[in-house]
N, CA, C and O atoms as a Tripos MOL2 file, in Angstrom:
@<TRIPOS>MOLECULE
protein
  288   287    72     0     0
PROTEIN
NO_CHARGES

@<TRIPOS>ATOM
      1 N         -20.1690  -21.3440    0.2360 N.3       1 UNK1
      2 CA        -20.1410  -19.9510   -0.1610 C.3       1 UNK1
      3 C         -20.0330  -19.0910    1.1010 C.2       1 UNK1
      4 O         -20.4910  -19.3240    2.2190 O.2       1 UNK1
      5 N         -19.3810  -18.1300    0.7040 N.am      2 UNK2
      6 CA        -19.0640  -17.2420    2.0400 C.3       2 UNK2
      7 C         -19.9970  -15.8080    1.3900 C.2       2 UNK2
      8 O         -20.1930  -15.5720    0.1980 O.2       2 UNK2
      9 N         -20.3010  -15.2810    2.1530 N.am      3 UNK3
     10 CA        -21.1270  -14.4310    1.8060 C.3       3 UNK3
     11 C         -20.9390  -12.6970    2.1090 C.2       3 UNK3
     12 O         -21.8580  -11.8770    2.1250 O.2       3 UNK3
     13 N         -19.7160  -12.4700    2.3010 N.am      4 UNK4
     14 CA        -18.8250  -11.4500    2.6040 C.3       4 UNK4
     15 C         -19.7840   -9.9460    2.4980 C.2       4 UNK4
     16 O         -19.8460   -9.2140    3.4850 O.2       4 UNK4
     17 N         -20.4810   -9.6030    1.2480 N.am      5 UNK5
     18 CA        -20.9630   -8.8710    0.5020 C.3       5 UNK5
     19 C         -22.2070   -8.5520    1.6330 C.2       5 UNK5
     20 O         -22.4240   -7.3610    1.8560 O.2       5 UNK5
     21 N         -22.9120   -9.4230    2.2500 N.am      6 UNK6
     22 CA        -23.7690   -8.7560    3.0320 C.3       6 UNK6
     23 C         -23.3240   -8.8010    4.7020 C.2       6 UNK6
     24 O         -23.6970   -7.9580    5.5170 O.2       6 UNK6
     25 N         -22.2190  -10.2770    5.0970 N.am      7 UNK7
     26 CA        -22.1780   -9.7210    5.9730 C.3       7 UNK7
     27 C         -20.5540   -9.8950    5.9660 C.2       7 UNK7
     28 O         -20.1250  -10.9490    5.4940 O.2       7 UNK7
     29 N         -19.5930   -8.9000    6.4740 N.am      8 UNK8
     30 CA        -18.2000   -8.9300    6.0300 C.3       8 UNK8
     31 C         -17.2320   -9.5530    7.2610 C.2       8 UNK8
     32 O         -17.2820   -9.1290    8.4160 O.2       8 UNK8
     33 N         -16.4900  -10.4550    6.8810 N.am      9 UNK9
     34 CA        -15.5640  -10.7950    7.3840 C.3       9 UNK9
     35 C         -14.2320  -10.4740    7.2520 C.2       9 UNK9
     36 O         -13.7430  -10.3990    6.1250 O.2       9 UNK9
     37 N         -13.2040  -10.1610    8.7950 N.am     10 UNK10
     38 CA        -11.8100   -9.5530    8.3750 C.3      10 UNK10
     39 C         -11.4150  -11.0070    7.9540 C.2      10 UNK10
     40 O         -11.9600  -12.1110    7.9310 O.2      10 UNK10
     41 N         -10.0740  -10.4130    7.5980 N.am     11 UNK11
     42 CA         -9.1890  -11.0490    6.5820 C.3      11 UNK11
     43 C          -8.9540  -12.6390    8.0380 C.2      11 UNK11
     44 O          -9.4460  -13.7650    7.9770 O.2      11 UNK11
     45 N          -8.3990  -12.2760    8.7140 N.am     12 UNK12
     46 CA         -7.9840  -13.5610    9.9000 C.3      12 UNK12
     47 C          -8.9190  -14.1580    9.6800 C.2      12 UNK12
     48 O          -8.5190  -15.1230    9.0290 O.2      12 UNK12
     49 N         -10.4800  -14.2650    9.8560 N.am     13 UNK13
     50 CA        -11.7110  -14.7390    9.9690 C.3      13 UNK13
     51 C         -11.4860  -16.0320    8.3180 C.2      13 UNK13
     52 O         -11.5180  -17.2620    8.3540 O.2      13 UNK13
     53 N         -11.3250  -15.3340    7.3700 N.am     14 UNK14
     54 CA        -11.5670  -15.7470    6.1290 C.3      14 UNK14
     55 C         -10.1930  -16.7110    6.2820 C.2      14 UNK14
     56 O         -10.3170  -17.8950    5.9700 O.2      14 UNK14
     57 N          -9.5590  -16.4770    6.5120 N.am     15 UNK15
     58 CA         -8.1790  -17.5410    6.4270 C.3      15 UNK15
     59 C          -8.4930  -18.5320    7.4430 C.2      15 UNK15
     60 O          -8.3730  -19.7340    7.2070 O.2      15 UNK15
     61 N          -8.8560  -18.1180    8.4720 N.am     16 UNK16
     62 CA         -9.0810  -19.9030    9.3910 C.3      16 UNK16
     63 C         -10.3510  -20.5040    8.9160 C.2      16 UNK16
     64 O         -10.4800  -21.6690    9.2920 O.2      16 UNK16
     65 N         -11.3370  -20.0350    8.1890 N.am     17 UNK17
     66 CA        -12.0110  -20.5560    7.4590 C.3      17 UNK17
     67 C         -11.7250  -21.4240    5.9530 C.2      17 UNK17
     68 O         -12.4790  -22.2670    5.4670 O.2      17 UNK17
     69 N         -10.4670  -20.9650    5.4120 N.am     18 UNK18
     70 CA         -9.9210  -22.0380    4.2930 C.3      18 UNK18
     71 C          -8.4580  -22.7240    5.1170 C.2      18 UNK18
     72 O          -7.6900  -23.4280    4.4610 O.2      18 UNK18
     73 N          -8.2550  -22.5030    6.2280 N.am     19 UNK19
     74 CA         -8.0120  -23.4800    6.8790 C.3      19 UNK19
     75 C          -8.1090  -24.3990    7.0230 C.2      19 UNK19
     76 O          -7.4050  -25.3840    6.8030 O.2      19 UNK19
     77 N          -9.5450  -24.1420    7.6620 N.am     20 UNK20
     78 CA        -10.9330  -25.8010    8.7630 C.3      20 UNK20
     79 C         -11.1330  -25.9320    6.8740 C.2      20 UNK20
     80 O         -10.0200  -26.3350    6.5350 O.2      20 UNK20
     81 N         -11.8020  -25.8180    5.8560 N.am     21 UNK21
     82 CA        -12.0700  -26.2930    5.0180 C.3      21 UNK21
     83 C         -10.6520  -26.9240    4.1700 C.2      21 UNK21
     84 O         -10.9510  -27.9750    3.6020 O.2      21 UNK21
     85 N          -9.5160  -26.6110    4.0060 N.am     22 UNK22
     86 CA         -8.6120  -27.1870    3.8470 C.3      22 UNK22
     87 C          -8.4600  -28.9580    4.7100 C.2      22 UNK22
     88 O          -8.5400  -30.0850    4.2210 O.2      22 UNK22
     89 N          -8.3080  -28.6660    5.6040 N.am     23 UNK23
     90 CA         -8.7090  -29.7810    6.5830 C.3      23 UNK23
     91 C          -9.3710  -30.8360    6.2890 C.2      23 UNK23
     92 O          -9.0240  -32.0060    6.1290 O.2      23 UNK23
     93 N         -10.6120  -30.1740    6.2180 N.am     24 UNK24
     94 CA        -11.8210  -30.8190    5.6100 C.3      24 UNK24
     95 C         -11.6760  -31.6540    4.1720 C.2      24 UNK24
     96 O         -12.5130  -32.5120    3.8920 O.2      24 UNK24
     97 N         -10.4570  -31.3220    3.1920 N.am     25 UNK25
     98 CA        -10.2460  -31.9640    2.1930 C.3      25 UNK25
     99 C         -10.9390  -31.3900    1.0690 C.2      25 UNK25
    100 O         -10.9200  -31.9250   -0.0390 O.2      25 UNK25
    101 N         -11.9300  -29.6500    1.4720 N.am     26 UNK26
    102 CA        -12.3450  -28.8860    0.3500 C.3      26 UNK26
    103 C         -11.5100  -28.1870   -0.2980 C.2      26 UNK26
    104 O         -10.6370  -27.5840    0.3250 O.2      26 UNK26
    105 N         -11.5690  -28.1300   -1.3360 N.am     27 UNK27
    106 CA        -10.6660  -26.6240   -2.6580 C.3      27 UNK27
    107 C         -11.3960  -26.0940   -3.0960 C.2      27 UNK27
    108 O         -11.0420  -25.5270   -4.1300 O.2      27 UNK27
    109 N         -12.8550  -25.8980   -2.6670 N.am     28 UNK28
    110 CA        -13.3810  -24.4670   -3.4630 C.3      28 UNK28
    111 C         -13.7640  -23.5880   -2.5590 C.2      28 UNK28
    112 O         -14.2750  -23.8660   -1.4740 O.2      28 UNK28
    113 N         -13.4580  -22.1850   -3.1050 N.am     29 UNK29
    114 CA        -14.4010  -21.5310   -2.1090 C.3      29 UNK29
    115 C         -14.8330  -20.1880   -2.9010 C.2      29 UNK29
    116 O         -14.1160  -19.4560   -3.5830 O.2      29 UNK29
    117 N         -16.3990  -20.0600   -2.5740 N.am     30 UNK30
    118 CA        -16.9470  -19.1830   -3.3130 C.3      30 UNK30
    119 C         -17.2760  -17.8470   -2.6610 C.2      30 UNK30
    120 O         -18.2450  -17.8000   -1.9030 O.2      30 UNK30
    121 N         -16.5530  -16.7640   -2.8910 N.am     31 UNK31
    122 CA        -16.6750  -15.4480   -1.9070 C.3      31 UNK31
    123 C         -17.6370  -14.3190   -3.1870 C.2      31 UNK31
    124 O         -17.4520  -13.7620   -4.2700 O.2      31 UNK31
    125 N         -19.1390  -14.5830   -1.7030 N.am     32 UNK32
    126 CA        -19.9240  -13.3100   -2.4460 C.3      32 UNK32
    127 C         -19.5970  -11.8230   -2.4820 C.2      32 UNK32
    128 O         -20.2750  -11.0650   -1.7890 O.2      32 UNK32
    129 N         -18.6170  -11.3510   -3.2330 N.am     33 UNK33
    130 CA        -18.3970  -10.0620   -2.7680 C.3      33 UNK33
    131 C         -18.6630   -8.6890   -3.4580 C.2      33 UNK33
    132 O         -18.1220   -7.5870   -3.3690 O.2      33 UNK33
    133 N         -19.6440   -9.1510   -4.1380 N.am     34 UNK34
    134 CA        -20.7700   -7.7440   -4.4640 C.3      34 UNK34
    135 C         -22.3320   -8.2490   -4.1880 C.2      34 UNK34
    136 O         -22.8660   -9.2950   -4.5560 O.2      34 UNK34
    137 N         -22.9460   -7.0160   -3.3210 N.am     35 UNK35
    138 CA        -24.2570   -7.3400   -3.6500 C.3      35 UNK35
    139 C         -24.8310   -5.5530   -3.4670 C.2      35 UNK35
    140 O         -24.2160   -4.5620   -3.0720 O.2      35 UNK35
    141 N         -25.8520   -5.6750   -3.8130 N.am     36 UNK36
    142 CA        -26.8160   -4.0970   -3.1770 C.3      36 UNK36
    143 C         -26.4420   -3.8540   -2.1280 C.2      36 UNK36
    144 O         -26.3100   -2.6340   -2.0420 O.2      36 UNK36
    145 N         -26.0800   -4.5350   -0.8900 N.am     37 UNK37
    146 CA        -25.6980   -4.5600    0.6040 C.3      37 UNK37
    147 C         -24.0230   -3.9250    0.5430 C.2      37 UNK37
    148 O         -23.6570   -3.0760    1.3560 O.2      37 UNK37
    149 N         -23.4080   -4.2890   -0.1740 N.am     38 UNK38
    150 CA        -21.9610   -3.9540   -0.0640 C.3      38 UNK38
    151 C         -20.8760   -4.1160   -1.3320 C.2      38 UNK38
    152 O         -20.9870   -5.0640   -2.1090 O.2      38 UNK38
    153 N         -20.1270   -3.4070   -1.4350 N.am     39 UNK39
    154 CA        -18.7540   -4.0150   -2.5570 C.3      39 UNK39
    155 C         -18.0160   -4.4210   -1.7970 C.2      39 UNK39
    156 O         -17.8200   -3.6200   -0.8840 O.2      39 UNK39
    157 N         -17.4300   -5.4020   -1.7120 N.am     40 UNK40
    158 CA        -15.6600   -5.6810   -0.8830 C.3      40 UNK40
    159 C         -14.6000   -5.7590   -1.1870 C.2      40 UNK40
    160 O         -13.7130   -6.2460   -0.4850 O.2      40 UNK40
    161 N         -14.4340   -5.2100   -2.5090 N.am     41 UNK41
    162 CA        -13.1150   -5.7500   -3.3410 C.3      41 UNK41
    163 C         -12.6730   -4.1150   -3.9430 C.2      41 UNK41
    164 O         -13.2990   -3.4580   -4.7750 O.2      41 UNK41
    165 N         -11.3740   -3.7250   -3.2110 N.am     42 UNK42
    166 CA        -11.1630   -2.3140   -3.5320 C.3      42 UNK42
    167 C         -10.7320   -2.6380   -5.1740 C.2      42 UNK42
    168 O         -10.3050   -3.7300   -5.5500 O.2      42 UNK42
    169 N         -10.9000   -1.6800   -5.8830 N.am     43 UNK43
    170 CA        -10.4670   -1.1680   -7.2370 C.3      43 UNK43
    171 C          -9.1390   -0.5900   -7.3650 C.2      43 UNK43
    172 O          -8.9420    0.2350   -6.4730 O.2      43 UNK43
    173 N          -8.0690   -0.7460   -8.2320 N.am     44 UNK44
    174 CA         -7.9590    0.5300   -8.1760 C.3      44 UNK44
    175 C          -8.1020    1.5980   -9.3270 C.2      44 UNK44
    176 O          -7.7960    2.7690   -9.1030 O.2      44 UNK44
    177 N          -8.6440    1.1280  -10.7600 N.am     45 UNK45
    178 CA         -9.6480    1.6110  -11.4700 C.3      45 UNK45
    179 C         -10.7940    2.5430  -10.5980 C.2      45 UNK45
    180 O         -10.9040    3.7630  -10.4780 O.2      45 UNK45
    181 N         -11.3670    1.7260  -10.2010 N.am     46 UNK46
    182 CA        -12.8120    2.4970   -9.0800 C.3      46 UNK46
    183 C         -12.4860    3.0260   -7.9700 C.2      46 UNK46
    184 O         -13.5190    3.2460   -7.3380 O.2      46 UNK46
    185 N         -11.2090    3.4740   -7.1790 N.am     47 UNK47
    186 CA        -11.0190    3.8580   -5.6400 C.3      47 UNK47
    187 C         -12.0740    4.3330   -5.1170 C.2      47 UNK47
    188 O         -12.0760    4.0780   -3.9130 O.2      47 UNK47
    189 N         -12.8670    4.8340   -5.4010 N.am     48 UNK48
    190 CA        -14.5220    5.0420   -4.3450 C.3      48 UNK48
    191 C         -15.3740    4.4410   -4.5720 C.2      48 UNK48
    192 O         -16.5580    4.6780   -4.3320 O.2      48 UNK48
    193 N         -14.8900    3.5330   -5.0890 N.am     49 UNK49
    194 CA        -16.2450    2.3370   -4.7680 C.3      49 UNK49
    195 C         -16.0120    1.4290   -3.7010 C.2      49 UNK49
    196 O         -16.8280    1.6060   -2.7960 O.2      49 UNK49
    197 N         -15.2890    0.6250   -3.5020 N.am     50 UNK50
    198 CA        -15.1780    0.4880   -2.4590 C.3      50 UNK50
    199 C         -15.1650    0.9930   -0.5720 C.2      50 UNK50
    200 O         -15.3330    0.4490    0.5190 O.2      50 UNK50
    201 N         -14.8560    2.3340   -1.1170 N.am     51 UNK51
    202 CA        -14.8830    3.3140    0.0110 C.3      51 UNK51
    203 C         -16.0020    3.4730    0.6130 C.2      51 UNK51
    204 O         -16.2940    3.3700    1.8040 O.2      51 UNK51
    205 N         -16.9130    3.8610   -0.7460 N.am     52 UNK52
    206 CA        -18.4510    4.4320   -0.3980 C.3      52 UNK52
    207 C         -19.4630    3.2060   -0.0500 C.2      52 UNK52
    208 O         -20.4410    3.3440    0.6850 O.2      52 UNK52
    209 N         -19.0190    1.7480   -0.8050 N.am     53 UNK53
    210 CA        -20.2310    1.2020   -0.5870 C.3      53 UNK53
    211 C         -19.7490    0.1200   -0.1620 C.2      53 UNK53
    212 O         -20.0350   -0.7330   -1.0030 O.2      53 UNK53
    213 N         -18.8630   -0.5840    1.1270 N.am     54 UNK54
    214 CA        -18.4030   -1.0540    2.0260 C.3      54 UNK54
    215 C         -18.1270   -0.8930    3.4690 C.2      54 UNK54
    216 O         -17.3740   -1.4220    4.2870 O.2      54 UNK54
    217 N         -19.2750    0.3030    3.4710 N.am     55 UNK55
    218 CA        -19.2740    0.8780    5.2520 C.3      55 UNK55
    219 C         -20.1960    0.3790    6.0240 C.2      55 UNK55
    220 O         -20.4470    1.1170    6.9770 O.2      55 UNK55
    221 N         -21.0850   -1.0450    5.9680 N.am     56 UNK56
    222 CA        -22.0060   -1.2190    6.7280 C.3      56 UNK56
    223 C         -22.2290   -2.7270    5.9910 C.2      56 UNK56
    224 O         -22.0800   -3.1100    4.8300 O.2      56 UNK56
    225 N         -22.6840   -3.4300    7.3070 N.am     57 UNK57
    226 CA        -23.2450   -5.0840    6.5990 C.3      57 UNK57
    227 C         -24.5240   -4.7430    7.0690 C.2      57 UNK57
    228 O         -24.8970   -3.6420    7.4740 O.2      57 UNK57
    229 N         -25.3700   -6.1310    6.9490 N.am     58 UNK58
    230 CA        -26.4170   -6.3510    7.3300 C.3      58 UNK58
    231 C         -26.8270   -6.1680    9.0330 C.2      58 UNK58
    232 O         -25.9680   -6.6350    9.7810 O.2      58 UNK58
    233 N         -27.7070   -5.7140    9.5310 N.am     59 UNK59
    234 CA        -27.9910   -5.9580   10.8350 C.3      59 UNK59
    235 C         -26.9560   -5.0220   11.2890 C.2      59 UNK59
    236 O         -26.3220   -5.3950   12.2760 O.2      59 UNK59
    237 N         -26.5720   -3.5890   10.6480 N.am     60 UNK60
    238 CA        -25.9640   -2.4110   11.4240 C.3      60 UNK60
    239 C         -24.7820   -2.5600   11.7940 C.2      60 UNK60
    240 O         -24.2770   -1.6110   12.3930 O.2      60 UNK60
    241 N         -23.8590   -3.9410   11.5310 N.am     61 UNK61
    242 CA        -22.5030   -4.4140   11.7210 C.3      61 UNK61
    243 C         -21.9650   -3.7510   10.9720 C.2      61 UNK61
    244 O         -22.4810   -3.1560   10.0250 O.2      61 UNK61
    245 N         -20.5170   -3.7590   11.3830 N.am     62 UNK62
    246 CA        -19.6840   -2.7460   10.7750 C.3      62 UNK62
    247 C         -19.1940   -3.6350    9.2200 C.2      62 UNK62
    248 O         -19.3920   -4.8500    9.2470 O.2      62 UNK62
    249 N         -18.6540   -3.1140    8.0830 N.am     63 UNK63
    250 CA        -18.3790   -2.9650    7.4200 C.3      63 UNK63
    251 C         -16.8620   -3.0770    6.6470 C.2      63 UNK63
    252 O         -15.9290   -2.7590    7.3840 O.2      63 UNK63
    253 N         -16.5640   -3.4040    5.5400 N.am     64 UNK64
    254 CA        -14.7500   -3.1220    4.9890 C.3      64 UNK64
    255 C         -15.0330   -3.5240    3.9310 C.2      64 UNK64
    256 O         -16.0550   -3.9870    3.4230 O.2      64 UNK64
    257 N         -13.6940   -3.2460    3.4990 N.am     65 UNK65
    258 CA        -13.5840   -4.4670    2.1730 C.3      65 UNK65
    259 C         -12.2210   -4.8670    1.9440 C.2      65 UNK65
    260 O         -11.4580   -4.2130    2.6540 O.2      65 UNK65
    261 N         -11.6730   -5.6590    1.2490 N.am     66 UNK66
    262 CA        -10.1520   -6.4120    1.1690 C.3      66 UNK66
    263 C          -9.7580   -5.5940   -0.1930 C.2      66 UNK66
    264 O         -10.2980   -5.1210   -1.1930 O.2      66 UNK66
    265 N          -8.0490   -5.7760    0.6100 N.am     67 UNK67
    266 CA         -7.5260   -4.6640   -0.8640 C.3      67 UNK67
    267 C          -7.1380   -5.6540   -1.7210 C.2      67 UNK67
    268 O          -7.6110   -6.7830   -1.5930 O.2      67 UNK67
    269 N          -6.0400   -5.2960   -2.9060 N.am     68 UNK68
    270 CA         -5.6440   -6.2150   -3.5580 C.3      68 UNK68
    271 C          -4.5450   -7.2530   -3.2620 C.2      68 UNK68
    272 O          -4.2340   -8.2980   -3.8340 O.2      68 UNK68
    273 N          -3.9510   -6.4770   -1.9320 N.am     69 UNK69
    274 CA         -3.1110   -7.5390   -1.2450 C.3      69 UNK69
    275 C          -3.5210   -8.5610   -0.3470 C.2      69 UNK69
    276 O          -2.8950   -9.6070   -0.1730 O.2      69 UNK69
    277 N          -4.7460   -8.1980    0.3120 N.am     70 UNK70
    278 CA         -5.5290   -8.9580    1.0980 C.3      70 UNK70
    279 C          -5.6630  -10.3740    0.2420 C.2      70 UNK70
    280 O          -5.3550  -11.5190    0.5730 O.2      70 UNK70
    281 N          -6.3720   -9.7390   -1.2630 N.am     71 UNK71
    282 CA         -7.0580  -10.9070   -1.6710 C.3      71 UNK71
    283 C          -6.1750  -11.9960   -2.7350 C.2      71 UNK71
    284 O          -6.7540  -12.9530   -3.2490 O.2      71 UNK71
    285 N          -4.6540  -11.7030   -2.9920 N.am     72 UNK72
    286 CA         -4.0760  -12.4510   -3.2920 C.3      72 UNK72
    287 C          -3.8810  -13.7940   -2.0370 C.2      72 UNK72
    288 O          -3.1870  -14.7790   -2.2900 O.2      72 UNK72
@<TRIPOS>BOND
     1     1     2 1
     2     2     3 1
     3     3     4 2
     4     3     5 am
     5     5     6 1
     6     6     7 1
     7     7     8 2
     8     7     9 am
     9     9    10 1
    10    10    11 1
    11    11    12 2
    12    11    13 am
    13    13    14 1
    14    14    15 1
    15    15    16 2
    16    15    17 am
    17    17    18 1
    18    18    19 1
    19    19    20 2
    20    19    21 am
    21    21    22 1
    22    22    23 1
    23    23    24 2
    24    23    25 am
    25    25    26 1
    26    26    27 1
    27    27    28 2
    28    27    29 am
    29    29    30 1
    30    30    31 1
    31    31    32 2
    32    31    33 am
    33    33    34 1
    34    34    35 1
    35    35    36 2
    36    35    37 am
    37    37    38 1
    38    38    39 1
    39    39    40 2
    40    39    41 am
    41    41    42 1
    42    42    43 1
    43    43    44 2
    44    43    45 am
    45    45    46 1
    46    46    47 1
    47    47    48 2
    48    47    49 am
    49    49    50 1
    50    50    51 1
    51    51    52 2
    52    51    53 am
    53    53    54 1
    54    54    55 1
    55    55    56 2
    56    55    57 am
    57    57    58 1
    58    58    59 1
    59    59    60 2
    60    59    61 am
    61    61    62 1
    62    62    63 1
    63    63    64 2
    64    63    65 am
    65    65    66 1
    66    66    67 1
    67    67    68 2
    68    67    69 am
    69    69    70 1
    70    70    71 1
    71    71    72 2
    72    71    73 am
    73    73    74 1
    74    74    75 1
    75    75    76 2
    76    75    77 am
    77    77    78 1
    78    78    79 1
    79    79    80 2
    80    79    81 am
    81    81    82 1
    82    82    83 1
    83    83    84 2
    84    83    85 am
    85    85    86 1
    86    86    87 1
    87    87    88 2
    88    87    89 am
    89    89    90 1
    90    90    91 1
    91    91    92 2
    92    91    93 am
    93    93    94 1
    94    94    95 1
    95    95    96 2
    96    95    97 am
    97    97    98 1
    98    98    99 1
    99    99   100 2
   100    99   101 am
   101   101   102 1
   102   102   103 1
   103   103   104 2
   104   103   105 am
   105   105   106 1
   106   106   107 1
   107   107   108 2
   108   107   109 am
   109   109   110 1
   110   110   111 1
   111   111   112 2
   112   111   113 am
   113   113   114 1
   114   114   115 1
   115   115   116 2
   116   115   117 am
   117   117   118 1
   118   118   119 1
   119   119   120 2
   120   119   121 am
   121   121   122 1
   122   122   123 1
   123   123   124 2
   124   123   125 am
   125   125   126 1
   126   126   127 1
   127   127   128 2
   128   127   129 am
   129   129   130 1
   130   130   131 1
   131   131   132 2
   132   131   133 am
   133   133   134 1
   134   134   135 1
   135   135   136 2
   136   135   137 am
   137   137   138 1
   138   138   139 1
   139   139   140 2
   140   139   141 am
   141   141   142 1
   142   142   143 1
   143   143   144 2
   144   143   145 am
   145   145   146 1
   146   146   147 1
   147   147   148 2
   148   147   149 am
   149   149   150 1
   150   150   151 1
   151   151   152 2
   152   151   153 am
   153   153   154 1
   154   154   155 1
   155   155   156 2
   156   155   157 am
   157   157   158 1
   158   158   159 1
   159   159   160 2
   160   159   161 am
   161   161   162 1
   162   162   163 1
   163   163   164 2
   164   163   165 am
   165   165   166 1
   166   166   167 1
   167   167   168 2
   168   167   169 am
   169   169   170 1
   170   170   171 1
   171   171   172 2
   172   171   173 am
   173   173   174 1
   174   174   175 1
   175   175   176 2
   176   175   177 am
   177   177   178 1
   178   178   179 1
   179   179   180 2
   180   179   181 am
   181   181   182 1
   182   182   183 1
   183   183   184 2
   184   183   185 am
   185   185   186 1
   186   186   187 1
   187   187   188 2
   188   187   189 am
   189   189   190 1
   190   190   191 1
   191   191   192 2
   192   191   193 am
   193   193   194 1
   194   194   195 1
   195   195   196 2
   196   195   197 am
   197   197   198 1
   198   198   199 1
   199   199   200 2
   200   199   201 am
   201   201   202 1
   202   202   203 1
   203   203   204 2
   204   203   205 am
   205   205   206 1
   206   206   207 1
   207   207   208 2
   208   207   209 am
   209   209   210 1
   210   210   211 1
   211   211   212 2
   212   211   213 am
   213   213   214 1
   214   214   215 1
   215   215   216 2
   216   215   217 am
   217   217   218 1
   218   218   219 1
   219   219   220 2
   220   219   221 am
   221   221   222 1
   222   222   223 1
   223   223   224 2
   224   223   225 am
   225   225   226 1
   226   226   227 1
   227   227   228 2
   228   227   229 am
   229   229   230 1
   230   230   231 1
   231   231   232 2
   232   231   233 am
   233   233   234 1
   234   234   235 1
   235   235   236 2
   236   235   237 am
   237   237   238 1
   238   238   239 1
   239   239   240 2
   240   239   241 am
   241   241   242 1
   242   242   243 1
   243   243   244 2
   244   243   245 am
   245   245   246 1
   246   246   247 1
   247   247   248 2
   248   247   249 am
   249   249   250 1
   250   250   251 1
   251   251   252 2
   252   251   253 am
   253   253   254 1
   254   254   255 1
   255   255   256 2
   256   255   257 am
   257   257   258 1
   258   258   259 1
   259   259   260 2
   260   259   261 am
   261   261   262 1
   262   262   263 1
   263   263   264 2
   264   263   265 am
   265   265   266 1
   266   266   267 1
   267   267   268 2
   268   267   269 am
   269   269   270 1
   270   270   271 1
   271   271   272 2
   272   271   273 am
   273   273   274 1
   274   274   275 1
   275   275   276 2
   276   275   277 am
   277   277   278 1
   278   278   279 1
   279   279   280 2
   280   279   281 am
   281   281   282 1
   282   282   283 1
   283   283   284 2
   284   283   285 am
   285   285   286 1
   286   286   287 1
   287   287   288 2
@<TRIPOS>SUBSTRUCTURE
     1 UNK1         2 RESIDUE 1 A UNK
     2 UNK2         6 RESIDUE 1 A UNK
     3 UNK3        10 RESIDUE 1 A UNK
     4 UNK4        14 RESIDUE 1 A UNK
     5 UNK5        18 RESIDUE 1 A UNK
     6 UNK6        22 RESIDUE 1 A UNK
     7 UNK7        26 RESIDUE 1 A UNK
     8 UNK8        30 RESIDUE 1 A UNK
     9 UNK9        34 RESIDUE 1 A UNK
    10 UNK10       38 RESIDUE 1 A UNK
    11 UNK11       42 RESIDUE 1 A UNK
    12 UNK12       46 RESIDUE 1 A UNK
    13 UNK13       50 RESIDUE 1 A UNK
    14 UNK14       54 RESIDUE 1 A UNK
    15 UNK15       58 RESIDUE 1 A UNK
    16 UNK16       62 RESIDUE 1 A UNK
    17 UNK17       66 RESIDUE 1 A UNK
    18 UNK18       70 RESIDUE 1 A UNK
    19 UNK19       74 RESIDUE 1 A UNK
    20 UNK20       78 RESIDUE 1 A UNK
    21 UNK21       82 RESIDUE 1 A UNK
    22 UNK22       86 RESIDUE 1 A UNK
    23 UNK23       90 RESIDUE 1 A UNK
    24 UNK24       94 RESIDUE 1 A UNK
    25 UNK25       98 RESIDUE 1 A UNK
    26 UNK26      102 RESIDUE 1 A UNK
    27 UNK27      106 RESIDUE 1 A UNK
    28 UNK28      110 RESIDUE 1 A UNK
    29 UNK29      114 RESIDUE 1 A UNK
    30 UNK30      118 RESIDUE 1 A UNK
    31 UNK31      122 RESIDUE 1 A UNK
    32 UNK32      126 RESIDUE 1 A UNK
    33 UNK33      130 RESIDUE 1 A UNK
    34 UNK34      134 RESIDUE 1 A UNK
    35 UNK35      138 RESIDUE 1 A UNK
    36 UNK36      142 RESIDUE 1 A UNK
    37 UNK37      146 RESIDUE 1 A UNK
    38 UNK38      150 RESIDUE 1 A UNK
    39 UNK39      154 RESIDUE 1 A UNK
    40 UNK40      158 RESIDUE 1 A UNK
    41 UNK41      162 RESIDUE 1 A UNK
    42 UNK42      166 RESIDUE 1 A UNK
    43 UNK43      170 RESIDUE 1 A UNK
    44 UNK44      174 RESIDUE 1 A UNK
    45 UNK45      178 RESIDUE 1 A UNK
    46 UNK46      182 RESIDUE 1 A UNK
    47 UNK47      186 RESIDUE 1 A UNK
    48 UNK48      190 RESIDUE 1 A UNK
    49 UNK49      194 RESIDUE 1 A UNK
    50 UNK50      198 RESIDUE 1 A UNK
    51 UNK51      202 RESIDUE 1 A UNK
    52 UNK52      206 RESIDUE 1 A UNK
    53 UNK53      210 RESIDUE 1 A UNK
    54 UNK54      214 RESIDUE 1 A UNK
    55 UNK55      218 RESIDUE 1 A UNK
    56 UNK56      222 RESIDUE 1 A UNK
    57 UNK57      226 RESIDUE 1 A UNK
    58 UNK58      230 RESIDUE 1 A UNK
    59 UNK59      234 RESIDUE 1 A UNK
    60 UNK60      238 RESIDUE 1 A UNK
    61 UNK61      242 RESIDUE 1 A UNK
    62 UNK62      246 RESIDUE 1 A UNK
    63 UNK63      250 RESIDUE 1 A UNK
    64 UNK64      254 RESIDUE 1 A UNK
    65 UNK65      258 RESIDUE 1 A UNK
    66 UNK66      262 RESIDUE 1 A UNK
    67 UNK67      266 RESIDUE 1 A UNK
    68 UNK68      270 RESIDUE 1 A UNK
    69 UNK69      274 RESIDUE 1 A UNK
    70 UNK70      278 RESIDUE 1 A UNK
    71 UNK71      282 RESIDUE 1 A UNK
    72 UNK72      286 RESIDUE 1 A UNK
């Protein structure tokens, strides 16, 4: 499980990660991407949700979230 939602990873980060797990001979991968800490998944039903509650991770790190092109 990747845990995006509290602490966020850019898009490069997340791809060499199903990379090395590709590699590895894994096919699942489980991305936490809502919690109280953050949304990461823009809308475009919701356009400010993502806006508003994707500006900050855990431990004062910066923040995003992936659009819908990201996450195809």
């Amino acid at each position: 499980m990747l845990d995006v939602a509290r602490h966020f990873f850019p898009v490069e980060v997340v791809l060499r990660l199903i990379d090395r797990a590709a590699a590895l001979k894994l096919n699942v991968l489980h991305l936490h991407l809502s919690d109280d800490q953050g949304w990461r998944l823009a809308l475009d039903s919701r356009p400010l949700l993502a806006e508003r509650a994707s500006g900050t991770s855990i431990g004062g790190e910066p923040g995003g979230h992936y659009t819908a092109s990201d996450y195809r």
